[in-house]
N, C-alpha and C positions, 0 to 999 in steps of 0.2 A: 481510473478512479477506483478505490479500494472501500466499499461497506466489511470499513475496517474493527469496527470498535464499540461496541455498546457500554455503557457504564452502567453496572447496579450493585445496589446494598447486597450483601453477603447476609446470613444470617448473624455473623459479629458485627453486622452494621458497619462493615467496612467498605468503602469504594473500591469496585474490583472491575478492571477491564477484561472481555469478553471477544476476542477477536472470530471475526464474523466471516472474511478471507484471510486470503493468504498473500505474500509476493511470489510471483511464479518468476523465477531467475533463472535463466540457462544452465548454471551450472548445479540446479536441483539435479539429484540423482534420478528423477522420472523425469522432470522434463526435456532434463540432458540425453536421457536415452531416446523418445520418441523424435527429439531433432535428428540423431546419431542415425538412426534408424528410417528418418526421412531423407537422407542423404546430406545433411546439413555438418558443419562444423561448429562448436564451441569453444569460444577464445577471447582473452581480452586484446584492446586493439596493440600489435606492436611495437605503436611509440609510447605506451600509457599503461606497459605490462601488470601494474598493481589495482588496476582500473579495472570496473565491474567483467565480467566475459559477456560475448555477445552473440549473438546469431549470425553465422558469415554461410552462402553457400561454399562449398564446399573447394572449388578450384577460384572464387574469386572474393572480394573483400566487400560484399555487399549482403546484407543489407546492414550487418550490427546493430543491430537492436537489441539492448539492454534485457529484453525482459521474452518470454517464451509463451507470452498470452497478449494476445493483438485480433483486435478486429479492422479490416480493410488493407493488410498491407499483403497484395499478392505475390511478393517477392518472397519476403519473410513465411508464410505462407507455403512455399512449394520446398522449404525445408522442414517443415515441423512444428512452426509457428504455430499454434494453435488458437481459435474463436472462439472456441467452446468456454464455456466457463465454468467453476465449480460452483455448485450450491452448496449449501448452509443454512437451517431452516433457524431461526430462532422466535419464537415466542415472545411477545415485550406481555413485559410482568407489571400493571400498573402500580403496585406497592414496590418492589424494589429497583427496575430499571427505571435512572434518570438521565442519561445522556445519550447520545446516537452522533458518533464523528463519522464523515463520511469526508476522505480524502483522497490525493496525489501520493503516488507514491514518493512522490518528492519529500513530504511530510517523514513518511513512515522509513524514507533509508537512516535517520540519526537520531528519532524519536521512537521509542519504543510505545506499545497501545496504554500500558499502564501510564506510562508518563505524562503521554498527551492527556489521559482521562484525569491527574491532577490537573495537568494544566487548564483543563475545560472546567474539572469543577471549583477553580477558584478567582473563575469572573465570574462580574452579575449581569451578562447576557452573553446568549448567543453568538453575538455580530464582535463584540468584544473579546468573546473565548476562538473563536474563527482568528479572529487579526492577532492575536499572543500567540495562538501554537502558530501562524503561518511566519511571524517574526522570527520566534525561535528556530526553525526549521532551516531558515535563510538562511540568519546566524550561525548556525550548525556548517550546514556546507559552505559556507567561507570559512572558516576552521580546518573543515575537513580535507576539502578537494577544492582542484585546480576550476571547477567548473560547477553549475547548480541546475538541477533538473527543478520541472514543471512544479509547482507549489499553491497545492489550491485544496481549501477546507470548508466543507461547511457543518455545522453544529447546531444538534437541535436538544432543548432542555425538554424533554420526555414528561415530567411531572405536570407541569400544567395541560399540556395535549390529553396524556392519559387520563388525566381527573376529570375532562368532561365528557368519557364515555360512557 
């Protein structure tokens, strides 16, 4: 899950998304080095050569894991895998931040943060702006690819929270 996104007014009074993380993907040029350098390989699988690249140990085709930041997965792990995570400190601004998405990467491989944060600021709730971007996302990877990763959002409207501190 990715504390992906914050939404606030800009001084134009414009809606502007604020990304909070990152996707950490294998074939990042630092991530792909510390796997390289854990003895790990980087590749997509090869019946699905256009398809994301993945964590493989080195002589054999395990584990493939999409992504180069995992917690619990000791295989993945003894290549490079890394637990740690990055920080990102942000501030919430109670006059200009009003949204907070917190997703799947699933969400975030064919929606971009700006996008989702239209999409979140034009329902009128929460649980509403949740079920539109996770439709869209769907939507998205049936379009896209042969297959649909993990798809889970939750959204929180900032402005009434913040007003009562």
């Amino acid at each position: 899950v990715l504390f992906r996104s914050v939404g606030h007014t800009d001084e134009n009074h414009k809606l502007v998304a604020k990304d909070l993380s990152r996707d950490h993907k294998p074939d990042d040029a630092d991530e792909k080095e510390r796997i390289l350098k854990a003895g790990g390989r980087v590749a997509p699988l090869e019946s699905w050569p256009e398809g994301p690249h993945r964590v493989w140990l080195k002589e054999d085709d395990l584990p493939g894991l999409a992504m180069s930041r995992s917690i619990g997965d000791g295989v993945a792990h003894s290549v490079g895998v890394s637990a740690v995570p990055e920080i990102m400190k942000h501030t919430f601004n109670s006059k200009s931040d009003e949204y907070f998405i917190v997703a799947s990467d699933g969400v975030w491989e064919f929606i971009s943060s700006q996008e989702a944060l239209n999409i979140v600021s034009a329902m009128p709730t929460p649980k509403a702006a949740a079920e539109q971007l996770c439709k869209i996302a769907v939507d998205r990877w049936a379009e896209e690819e042969p297959v649909c990763d993990d798809i889970t959002a939750l959204v929180i409207f900032l402005q009434p929270v913040l007003q009562f501190q």
